[in-house]
C-alpha positions in Angstrom: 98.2 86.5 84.2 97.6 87.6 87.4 96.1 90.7 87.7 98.3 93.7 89.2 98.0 96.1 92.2 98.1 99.7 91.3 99.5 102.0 93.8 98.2 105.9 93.5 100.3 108.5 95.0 98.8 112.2 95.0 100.4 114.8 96.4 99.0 117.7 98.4 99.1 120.8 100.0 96.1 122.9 100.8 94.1 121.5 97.8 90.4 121.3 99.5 89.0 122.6 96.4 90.5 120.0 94.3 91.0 116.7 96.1 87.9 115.2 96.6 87.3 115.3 92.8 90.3 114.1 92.0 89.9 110.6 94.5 86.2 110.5 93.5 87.8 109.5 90.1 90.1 106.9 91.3 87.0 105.6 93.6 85.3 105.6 90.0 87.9 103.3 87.5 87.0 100.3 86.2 89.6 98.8 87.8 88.9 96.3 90.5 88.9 98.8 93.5 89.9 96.3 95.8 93.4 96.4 93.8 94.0 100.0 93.7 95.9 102.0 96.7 95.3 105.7 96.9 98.4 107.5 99.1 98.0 110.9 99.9 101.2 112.6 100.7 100.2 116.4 102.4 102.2 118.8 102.9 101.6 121.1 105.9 98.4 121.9 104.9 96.3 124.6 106.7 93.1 123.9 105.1 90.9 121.0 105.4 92.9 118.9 102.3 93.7 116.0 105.0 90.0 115.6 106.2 88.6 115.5 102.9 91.8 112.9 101.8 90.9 110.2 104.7 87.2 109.8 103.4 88.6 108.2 100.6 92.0 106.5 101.7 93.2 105.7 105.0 97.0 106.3 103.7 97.5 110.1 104.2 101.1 111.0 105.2 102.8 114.3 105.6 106.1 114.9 104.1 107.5 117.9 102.4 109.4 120.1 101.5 108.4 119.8 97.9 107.2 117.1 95.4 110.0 115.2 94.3 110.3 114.2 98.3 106.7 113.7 98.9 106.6 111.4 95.5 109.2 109.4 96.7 107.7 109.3 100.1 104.8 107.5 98.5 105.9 105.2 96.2 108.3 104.1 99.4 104.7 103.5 101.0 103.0 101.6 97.9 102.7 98.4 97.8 101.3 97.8 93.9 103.1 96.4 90.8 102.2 99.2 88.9 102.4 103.0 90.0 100.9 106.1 89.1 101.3 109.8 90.5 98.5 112.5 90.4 98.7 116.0 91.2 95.6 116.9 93.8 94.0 118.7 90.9 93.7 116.0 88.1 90.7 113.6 87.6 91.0 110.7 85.4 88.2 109.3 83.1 87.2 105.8 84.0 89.3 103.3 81.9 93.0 105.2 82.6 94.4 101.9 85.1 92.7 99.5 83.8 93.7 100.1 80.0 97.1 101.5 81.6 97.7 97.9 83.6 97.1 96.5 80.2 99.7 98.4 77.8 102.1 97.8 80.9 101.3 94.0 81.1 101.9 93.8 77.3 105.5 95.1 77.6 105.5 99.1 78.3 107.8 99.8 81.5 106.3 103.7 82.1 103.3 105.6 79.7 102.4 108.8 79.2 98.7 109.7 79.7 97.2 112.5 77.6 96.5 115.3 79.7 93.9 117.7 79.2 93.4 121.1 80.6 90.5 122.5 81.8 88.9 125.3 81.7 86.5 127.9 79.8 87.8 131.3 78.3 90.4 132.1 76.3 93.4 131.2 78.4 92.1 128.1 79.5 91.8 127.2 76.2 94.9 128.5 74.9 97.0 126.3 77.2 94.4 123.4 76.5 95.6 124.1 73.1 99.4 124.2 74.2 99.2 121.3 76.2 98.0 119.5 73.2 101.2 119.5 71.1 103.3 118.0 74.3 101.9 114.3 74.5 104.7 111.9 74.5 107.6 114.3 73.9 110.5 115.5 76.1 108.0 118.1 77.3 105.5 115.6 79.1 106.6 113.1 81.4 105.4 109.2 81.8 102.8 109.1 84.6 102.3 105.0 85.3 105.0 102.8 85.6 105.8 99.0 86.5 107.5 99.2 90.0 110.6 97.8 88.6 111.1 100.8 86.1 110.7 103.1 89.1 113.3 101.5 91.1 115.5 101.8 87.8 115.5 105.0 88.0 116.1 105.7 91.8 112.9 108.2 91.7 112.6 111.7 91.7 115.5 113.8 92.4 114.4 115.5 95.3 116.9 118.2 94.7 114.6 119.7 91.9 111.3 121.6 92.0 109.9 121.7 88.8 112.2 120.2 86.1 112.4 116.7 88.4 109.8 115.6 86.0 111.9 115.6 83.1 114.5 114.3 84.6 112.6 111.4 85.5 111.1 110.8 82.5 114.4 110.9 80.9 115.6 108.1 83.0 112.6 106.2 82.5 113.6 107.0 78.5 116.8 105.8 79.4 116.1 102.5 81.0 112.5 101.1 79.8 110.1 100.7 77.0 107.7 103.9 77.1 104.4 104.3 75.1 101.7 106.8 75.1 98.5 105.5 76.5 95.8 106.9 73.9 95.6 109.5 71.1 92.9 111.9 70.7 91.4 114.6 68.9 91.9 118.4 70.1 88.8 119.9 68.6 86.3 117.2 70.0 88.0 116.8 73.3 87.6 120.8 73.4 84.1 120.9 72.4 83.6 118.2 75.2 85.1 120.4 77.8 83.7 123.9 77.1 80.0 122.3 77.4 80.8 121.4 80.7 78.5 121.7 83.8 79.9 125.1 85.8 78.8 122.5 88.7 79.2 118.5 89.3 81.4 118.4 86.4 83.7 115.3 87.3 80.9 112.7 86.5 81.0 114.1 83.0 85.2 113.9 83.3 84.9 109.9 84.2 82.2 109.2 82.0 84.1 110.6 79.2 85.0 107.5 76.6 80.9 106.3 77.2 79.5 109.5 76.9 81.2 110.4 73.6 82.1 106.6 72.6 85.4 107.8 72.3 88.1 105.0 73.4 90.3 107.1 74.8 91.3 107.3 78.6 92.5 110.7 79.7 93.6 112.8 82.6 91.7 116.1 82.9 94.0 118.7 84.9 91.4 121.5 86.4 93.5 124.9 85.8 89.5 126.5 85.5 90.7 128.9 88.0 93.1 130.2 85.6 95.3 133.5 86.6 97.8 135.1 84.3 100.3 136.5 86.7 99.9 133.4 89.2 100.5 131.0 86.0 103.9 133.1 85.2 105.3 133.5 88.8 104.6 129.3 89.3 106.7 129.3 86.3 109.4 131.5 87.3 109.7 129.6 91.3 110.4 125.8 89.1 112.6 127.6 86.7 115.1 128.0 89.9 115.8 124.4 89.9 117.0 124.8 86.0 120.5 125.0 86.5 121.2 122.0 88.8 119.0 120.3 85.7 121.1 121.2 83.6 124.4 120.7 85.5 123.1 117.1 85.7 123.9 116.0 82.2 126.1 116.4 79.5 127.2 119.9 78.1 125.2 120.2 75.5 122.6 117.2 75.9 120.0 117.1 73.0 117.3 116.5 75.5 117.8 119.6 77.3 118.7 121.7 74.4 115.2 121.1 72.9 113.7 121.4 76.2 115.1 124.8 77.4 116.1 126.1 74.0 114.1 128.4 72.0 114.1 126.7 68.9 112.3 123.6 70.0 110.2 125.3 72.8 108.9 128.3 70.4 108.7 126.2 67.0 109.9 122.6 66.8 107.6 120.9 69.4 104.6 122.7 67.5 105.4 121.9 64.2 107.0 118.2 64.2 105.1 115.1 63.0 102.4 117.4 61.1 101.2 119.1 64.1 102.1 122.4 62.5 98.3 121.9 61.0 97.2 122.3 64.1 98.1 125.7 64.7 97.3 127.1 61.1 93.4 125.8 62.1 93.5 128.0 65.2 95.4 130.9 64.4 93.7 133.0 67.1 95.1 130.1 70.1 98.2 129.9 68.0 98.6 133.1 69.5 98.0 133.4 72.7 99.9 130.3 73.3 103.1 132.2 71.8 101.8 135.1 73.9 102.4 132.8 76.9 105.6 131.4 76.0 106.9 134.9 75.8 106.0 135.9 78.8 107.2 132.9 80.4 110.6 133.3 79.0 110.6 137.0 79.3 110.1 136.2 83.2 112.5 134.1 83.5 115.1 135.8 81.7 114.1 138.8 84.4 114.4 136.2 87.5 118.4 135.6 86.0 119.1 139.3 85.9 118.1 139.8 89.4 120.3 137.3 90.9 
């Protein structure tokens, strides 16, 4: 078999801080280089995001007004068989495309990659701990794809700004074969992160599966710089694409009813498939992360009032 061409899209805007880290990662894969295509799609930054970008790729684009379009923009530009998007502030150990090209070659149209949140102190670890219990359900949403399950689809609905990823991972549901690209353990992958270097951390970040002989490729997502009220108002600016969401499918849709409905957001998504263990082992994260999830809904609940 042939091997395949992996197109990269990351999308920016005014991520100096982040984005060298996260192309020095795709620089760093195991994966033939010559066969994977970073595309940066910037928008309007004022900062230096661009310059740092073209050191590492000579395929930075501007396009806004939001994600969904500069996603789409990207993958318009790519010329792999196998895709893959990035936000400018995730780094990827070094076996995630090559061990993603081969679950895709062996059948998978789209996979999720675990995602890890970075991060020391107790918020960063709380959401590390709530992002934990999201792998591979109708919270997450696939992250590499065959080209042909993205064209499926008809990409990102670029009328949405923050839900578009579950709406595109629900058409992905709908028309391919997903899988979940590794599994790993929360306490070890936690104990990993907190003993990182406050400095030159993303060598650790690639080097994860040698360093700890773990086989497990996974995206690291750097929320270090984690603020409570900047986390909640993020939150409350995508939950204003909710009801054209919603209004896109069925009254009453399962999928959406677990995803926006308290039952499944508050208690079902922690407790299915035994990960209700989880939480009874770290009372103390179990809750902050409820903590959070108040706070989130109590905002957004405050956003409806004042329309």
């Amino acid at each position: 078999m042939n091997p395949d061409r992996v197109s990269i899209v990351v999308t920016t805007r005014n991520e100096s801080r982040n984005i060298g880290n996260c192309l020095a990662s795709i620089k760093a894969q195991t994966y033939p280089a010559e066969l994977i295509e970073i595309i940066v799609v910037d928008n309007a930054s004022t900062d230096d995001t661009k310059d740092i970008a073209a050191r590492y790729t000579d395929k930075v684009f501007d396009k806004g007004p939001e994600r969904s379009a500069q996603r789409n923009f990207g993958f318009a530009q790519a010329g792999g068989d196998v895709f893959m998007f990035l936000d400018a502030d995730m780094i990827l150990s070094a076996t995630v495309v090559e061990k993603s090209v081969i679950m895709l070659q062996r059948g998978f149209g789209a996979l999720y990659i675990p995602e890890i949140v970075l991060g020391k102190g107790f918020f960063p670890t709380v959401r590390r701990f709530e992002r934990s219990f999201y792998d591979a359900t109708v919270i997450d949403c696939v992250r590499a794809f065959t080209r042909q399950a993205f064209e499926a689809t008809g990409g990102f609905d670029e009328r949405l700004t923050g839900p578009e990823d579950w709406d595109f991972d629900r058409l992905m549901r709908d028309s391919t074969r997903v899988g979940l690209l590794s599994t790993y353990e929360f306490d070890d992958v936690d104990a990993y992160v907190s003993r990182l270097p406050e400095k030159n951390f993303v060598p650790w970040l690639v080097d994860y599966e040698r360093r700890t002989k773990d086989d497990a490729p996974l995206l690291f997502h750097n929320e270090a710089a984690f603020e409570l009220w900047r986390y909640l108002t993020k939150k409350t600016y995508y939950g204003n694409s909710f009801e054209t969401y919603v209004g896109k499918w069925p009254a009453g849709d399962p999928d959406v009813r677990r995803q926006l409905g308290m039952p499944y957001r508050f208690f079902g998504v922690f407790f299915e498939d035994g990960r209700w263990r989880r939480l009874l082992t770290h009372p103390h994260l179990a809750f902050g992360m409820y903590f959070l999830r108040f706070m989130v809904g109590f905002m957004f609940l405050v956003g409806k009032l004042k329309k």
